[in-house]
N, C-alpha and C positions, 0 to 999 in steps of 0.2 A: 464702342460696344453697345452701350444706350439706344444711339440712334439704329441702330441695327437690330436692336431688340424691338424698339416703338416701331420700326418700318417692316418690322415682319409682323409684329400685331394688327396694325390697319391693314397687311396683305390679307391678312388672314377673315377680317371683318369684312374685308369687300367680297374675299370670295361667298365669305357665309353668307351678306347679303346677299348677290346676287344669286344664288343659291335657292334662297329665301324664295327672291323675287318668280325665279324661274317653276319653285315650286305650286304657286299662285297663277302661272297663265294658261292664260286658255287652251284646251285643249282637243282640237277636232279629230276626233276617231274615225279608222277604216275597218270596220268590223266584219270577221270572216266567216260568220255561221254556217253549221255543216251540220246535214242532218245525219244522224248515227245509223238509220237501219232498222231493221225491224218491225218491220208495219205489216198488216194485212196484207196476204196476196187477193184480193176479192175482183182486179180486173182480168176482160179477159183481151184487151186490144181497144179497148172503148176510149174514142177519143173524147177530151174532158178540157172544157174551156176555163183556163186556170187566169185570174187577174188577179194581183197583192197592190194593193194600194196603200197609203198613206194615210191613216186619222188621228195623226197628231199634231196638236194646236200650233206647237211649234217644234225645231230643231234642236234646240237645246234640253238636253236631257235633264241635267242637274248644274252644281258646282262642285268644286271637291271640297272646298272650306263648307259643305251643307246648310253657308245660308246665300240670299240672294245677291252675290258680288259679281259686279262684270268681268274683271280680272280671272274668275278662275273657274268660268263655265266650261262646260264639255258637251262635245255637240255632234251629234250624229246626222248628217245632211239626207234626206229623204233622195235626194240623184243615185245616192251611193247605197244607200242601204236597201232599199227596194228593190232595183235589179238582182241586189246578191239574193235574196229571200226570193224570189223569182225563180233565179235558177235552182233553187234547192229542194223547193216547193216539187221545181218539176222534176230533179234528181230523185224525189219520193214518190210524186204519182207514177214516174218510170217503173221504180222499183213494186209497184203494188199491182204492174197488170198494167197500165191505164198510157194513154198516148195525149201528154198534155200539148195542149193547143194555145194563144191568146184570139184566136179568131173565134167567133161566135157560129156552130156549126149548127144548134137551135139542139143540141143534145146533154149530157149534165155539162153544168158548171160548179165551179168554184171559186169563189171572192174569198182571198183574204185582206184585212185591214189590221196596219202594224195599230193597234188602236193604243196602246200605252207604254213608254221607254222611259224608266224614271230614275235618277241614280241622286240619292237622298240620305242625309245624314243619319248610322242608325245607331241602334246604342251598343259598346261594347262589354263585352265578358268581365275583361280584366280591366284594373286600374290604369293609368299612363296610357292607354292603345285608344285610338280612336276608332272609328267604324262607318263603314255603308251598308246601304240598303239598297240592294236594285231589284226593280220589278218592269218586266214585259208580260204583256197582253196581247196574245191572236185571237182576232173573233176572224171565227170560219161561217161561209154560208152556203151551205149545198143547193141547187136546185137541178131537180131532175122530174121533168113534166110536171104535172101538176103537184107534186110533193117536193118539199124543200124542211134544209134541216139546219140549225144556228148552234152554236157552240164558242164558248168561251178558254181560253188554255193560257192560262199565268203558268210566270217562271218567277221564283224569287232568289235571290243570294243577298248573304249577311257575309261580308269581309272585313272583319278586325285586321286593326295595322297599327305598326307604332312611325310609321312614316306616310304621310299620304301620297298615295300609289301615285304612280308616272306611269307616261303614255302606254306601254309598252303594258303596262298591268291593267289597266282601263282599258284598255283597245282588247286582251283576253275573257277579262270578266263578262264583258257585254257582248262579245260573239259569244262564248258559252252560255251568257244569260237567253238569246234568241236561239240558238242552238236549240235548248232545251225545249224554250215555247215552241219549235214547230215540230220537232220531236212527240210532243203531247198532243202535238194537232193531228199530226199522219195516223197517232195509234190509237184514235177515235174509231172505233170498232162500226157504229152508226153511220160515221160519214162517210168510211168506207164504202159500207154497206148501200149506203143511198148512190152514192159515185155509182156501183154497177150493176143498179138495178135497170 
């Protein structure tokens, strides 16, 4: 009966480590940002040369232990996340009037650059819960003839947890965290405005 008791114990330690372990790897996200709606209607058919690009240093966003371990980085791959902001970008300027293009037709444009994705240890509320910190950055740049307009659009989220979140809750966070940034970006009243002048 002993050895039956010790041999469910170590079962039980191995599952926990591994547990452990799995809760520490690395974790590559496929994030699904959608933009909500509601933007200026200010076009009227005006086709708008839309490019989203990439400015950040690297792919890896953060770690989920919030210091610097290879083990338990999380990494959003520029292949993958670009084209989605791409399409959604142009799901908004559809929506505002505007006929988004990537060919250069010498009429307005639009540059976006994913400039900052950071997912960073933050402080919690409560005692026992741990926490993040994540922040995205779009800088927008209008040019329409000889007038051009630049803008800035942060998203922040703070998630307390008493477990540190898995793929599944990572991969929500940070499409709602870019969600929100291009959200803020479409309902720049300005950039609208410059788009269909």
């Amino acid at each position: 009966m002993r050895q039956w008791f010790a041999l469910k114990c170590v079962a039980i330690l191995g599952v926990l480590g591994l547990l452990a372990a799995c809760a520490q790897s690395p974790q590559i996200l496929s994030v699904q940002p959608k933009v909500s709606g509601g933007f200026p209607h200010t076009g009227s058919g005006q086709t708008v040369t839309l490019n989203v690009v990439d400015g950040r240093d690297d792919n890896v966003i953060g770690t989920r232990s919030g210091t610097a371990s290879a083990t338990s980085t999380i990494t959003v791959e520029a292949h993958d996340v670009i084209p989605k902001l791409q399409a959604q970008a142009e799901n908004a300027l559809r929506s505002m009037g505007f006929n988004p293009t990537t060919q250069d037709t010498g009429g307005p444009s639009l540059t976006l650059t994913l400039a900052e994705l950071d997912y960073a240890r933050g402080n919690a509320d409560e005692p026992l819960l741990g926490a993040s910190q994540l922040q995205a950055i779009i800088a927008a740049k209008v040019e329409n003839g000889s007038n051009s307009y630049t803008g800035r659009y942060t998203a922040k989220r703070k998630q307390s947890y008493a477990f540190k979140p898995d793929w599944d809750t990572n991969n929500r966070m940070v499409s709602e965290l870019l969600s929100s940034a291009l959200d803020r970006t479409f309902r720049d009243q300005q950039l609208a405005n410059l788009l269909a002048r």
